[in-house]
C-alpha positions in Angstrom: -35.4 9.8 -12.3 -32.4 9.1 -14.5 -29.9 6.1 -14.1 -27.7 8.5 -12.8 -29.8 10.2 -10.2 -30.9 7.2 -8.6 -31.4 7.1 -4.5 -28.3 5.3 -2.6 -29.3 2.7 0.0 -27.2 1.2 2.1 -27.1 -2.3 2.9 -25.5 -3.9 6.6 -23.3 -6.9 6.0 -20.2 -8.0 7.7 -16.6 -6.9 7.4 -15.7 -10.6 5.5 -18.4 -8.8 2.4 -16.3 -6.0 1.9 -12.9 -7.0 3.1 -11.5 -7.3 -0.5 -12.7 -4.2 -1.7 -11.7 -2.4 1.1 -8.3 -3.7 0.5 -8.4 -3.0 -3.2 -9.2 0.5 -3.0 -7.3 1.4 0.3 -4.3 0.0 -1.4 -4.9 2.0 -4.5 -5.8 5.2 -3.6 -3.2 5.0 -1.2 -4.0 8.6 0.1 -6.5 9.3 2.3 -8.7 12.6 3.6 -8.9 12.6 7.1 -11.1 14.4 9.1 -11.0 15.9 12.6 -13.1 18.4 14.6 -12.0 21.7 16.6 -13.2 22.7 19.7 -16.1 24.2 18.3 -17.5 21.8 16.5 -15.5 22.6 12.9 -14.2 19.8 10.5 -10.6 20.6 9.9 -9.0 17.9 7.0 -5.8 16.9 5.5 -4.2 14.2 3.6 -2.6 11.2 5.1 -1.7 7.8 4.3 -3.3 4.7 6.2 -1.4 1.1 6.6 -4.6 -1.3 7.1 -4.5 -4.3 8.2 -7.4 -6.8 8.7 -7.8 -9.7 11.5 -9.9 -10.7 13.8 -12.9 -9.6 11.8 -12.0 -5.8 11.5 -9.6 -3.5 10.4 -7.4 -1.7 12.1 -5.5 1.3 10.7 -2.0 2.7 11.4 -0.7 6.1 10.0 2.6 7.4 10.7 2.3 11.2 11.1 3.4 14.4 12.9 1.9 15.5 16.3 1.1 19.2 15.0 -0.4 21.3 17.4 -4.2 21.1 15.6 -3.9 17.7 15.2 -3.0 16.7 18.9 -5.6 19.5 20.2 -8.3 17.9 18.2 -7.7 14.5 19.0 -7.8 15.8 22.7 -11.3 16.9 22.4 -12.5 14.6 20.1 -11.1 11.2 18.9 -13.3 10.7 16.2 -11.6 11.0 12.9 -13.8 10.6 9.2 -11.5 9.2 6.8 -12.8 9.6 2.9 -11.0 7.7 -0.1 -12.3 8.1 -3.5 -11.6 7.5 -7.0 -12.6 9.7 -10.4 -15.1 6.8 -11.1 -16.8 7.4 -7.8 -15.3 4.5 -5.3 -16.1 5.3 -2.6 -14.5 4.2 0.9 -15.1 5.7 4.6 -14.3 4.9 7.5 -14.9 6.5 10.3 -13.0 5.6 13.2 -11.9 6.0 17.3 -7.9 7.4 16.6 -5.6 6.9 19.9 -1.4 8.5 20.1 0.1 4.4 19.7 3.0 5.1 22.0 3.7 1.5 23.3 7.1 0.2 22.0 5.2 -2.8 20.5 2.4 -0.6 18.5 4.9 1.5 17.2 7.6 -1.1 15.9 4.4 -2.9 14.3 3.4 0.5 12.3 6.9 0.9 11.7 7.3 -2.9 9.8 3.8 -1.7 7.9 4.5 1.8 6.6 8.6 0.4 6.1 6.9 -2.3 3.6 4.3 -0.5 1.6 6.9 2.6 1.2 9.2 -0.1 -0.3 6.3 -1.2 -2.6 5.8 2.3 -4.0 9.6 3.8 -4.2 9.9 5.9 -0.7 12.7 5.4 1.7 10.9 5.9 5.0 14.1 6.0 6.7 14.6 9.5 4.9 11.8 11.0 6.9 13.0 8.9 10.0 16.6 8.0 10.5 16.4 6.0 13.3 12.9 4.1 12.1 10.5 3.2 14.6 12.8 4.2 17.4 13.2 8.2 15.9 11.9 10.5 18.1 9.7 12.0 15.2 7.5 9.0 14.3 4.5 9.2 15.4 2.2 6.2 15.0 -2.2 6.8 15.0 -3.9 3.7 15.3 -7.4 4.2 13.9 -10.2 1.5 15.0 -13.3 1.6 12.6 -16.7 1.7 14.3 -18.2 2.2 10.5 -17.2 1.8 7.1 -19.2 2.4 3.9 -18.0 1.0 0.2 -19.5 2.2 -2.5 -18.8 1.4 -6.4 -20.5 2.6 -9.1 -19.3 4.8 -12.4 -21.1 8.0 -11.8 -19.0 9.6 -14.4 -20.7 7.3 -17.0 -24.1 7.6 -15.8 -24.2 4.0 -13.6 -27.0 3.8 -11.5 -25.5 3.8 -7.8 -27.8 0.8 -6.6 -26.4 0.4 -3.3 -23.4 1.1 -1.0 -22.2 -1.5 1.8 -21.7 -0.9 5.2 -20.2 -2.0 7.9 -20.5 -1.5 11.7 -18.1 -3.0 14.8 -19.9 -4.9 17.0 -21.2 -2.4 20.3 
């Protein structure tokens, strides 16, 4: 078997063991694949950005997004949502996660501060998108509570071995 073919296993730890690299690569990617299913049982995936915060021993993530039609059908049937980051050297973060419609006043003004800050940090003017901010009638706030998350690093590209990857569960 060569370096570069070599078996994955995972390894259980808590949240606090991967907390910064979570961070690092969330935060960097930026972007995220998320993942829901139909009413038959098909994936259906598209790109959208995560604000994650950590407390309380677990993440929790917000995304401010549209209530499209699939998206709100899907999350009907099935609130499970995969979501996949990844980087051309082979990061690798998922989560996969319970996603709820945040519709309180309170969830939604605190996804509003988080999305309003990072967009600052990386040029975007959320308020183009929504005029009114938290209170527009078109943000929409997800909040996404991981039951599992997996981090793995390794430079497949160069031939690393891929020794391990981390993972996470919520406590039952």
């Amino acid at each position: 078997m060569t370096s570069a073919s070599a078996a994955t296993f995972s390894t259980e730890v808590p949240f606090a063991d991967l907390h910064d690299d979570f961070l690092r690569l969330t935060t960097e990617i930026g972007w995220c694949s998320v993942a829901t299913v139909d009413g038959k049982g098909r994936p259906r995936t598209r790109i959208l950005h995560v604000s994650w915060e950590t407390g309380d021993g677990a993440p929790v993530g917000w995304v401010s997004t549209s209530r499209s039609p699939v998206k709100t059908a899907h999350l009907a049937r099935n609130p499970y949502v995969s979501c996949g980051y990844w980087t051309p050297a082979h990061d690798a973060v998922f989560a996969d996660c319970r996603a709820r419609w945040a519709e309180d006043d309170a969830s939604r003004r605190h996804a509003w501060t988080l999305v309003a800050a990072e967009a600052r940090e990386r040029g975007f003017d959320p308020y183009a998108v929504w005029r009114d901010g938290a209170n527009d009638s078109d943000f929409n706030v997800l909040r996404l509570d991981p039951w599992r998350i997996q981090i793995t690093l390794a430079d497949l590209a160069r031939g690393e071995t891929v020794a391990s990857s981390r993972v996470w569960h919520a406590p039952a």
